[in-house]
C-alpha positions as CSV (number, residue, x, y, z in Angstrom):
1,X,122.9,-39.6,-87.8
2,X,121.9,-36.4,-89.6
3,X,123.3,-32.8,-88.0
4,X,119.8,-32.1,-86.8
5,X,119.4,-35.4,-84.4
6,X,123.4,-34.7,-83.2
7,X,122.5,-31.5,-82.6
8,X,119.1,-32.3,-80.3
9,X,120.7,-34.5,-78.6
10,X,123.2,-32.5,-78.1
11,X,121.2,-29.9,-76.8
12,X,119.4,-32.8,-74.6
13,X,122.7,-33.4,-72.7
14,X,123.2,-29.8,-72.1
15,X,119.8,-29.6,-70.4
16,X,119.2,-26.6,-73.4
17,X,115.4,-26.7,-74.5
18,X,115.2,-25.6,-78.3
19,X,112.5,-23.6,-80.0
20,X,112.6,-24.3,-83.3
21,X,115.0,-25.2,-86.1
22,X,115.7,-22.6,-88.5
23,X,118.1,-23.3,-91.3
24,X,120.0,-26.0,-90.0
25,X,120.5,-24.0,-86.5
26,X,117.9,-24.1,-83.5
27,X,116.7,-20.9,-82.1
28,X,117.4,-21.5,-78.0
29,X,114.9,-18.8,-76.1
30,X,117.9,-17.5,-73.9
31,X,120.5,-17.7,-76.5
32,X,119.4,-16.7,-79.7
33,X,121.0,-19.4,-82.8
34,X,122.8,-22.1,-81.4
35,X,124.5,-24.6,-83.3
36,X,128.0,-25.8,-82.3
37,X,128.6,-27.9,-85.5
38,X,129.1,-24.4,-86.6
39,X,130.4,-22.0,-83.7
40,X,133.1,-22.3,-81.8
41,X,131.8,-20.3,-79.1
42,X,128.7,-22.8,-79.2
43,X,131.1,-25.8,-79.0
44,X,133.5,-24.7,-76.1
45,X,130.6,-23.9,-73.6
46,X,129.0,-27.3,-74.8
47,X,132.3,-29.1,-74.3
48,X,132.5,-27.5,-70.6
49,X,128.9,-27.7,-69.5
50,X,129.4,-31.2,-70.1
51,X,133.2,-32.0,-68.8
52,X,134.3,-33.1,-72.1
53,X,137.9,-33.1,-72.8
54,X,139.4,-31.7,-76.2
55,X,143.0,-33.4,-77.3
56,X,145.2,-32.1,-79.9
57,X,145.8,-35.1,-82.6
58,X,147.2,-33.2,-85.5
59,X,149.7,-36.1,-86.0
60,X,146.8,-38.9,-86.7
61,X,144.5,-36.0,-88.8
62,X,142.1,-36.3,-86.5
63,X,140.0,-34.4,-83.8
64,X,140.2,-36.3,-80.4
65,X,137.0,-35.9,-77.2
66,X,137.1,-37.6,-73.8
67,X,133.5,-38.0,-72.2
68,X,134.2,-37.9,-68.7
69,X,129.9,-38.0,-67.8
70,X,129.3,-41.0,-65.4
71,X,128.8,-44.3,-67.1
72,X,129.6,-42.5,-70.6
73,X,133.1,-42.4,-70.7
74,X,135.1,-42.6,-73.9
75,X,136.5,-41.1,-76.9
76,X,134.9,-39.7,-80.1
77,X,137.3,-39.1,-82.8
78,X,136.5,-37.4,-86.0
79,X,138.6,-36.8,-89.0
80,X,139.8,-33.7,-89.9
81,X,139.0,-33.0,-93.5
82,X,139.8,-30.3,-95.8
83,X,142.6,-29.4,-93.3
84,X,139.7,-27.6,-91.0
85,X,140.7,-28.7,-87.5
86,X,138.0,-26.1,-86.0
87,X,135.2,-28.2,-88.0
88,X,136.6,-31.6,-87.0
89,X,137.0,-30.6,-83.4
90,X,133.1,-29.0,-83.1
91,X,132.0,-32.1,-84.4
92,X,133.7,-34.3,-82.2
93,X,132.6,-32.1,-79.5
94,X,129.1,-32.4,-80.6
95,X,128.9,-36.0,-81.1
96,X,130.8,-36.5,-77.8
97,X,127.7,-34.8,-76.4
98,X,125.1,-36.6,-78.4
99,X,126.6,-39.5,-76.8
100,X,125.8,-38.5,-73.2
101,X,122.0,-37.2,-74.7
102,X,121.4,-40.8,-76.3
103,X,121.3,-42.1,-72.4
104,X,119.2,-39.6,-70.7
């Protein structure tokens, strides 16, 4: 799934209606840029809007979420590469969300 469809549905779960998308970020009306592949600030109010949980996994090189969102409960893991734990855990974060969107 390319960053664009993670990141509308995404933005699906979160109820968050984009404008456009603008070099590989949308433009949200009462936000300004939003993309939470790229911001942590994006990602953590993401990851609370929608109750997931974000576990430190350091000792498996990975970046751990637990949807806890009515029937889509689960893990996402992603790997951490380049030793960027901040990238790996927005992106878990993001696809974690992208779950929940995929049933709305």
């Amino acid at each position: 799934m390319s960053d664009k469809e993670l990141l509308e549905l995404a933005a699906k779960a979160a109820d968050i209606k984009p404008f456009s998308y603008i070099h590989d970020q949308f433009w949200i009306q009462e936000y300004g840029f939003w993309n939470p592949l790229r911001s942590d600030g994006d990602a953590l109010r993401l990851a609370v809007k929608l109750d997931i949980v974000i576990w430190e996994c350091s000792q498996y090189n990975c970046a751990l979420t637990e949807i806890r969102y009515g029937k889509n409960q689960g893990e996402v893991t992603e790997p951490i590469q380049d030793e960027d734990r901040y990238a790996a855990t927005r992106r878990a974060i993001v696809r974690a969300a992208a779950e929940i969107g995929k049933t709305l």
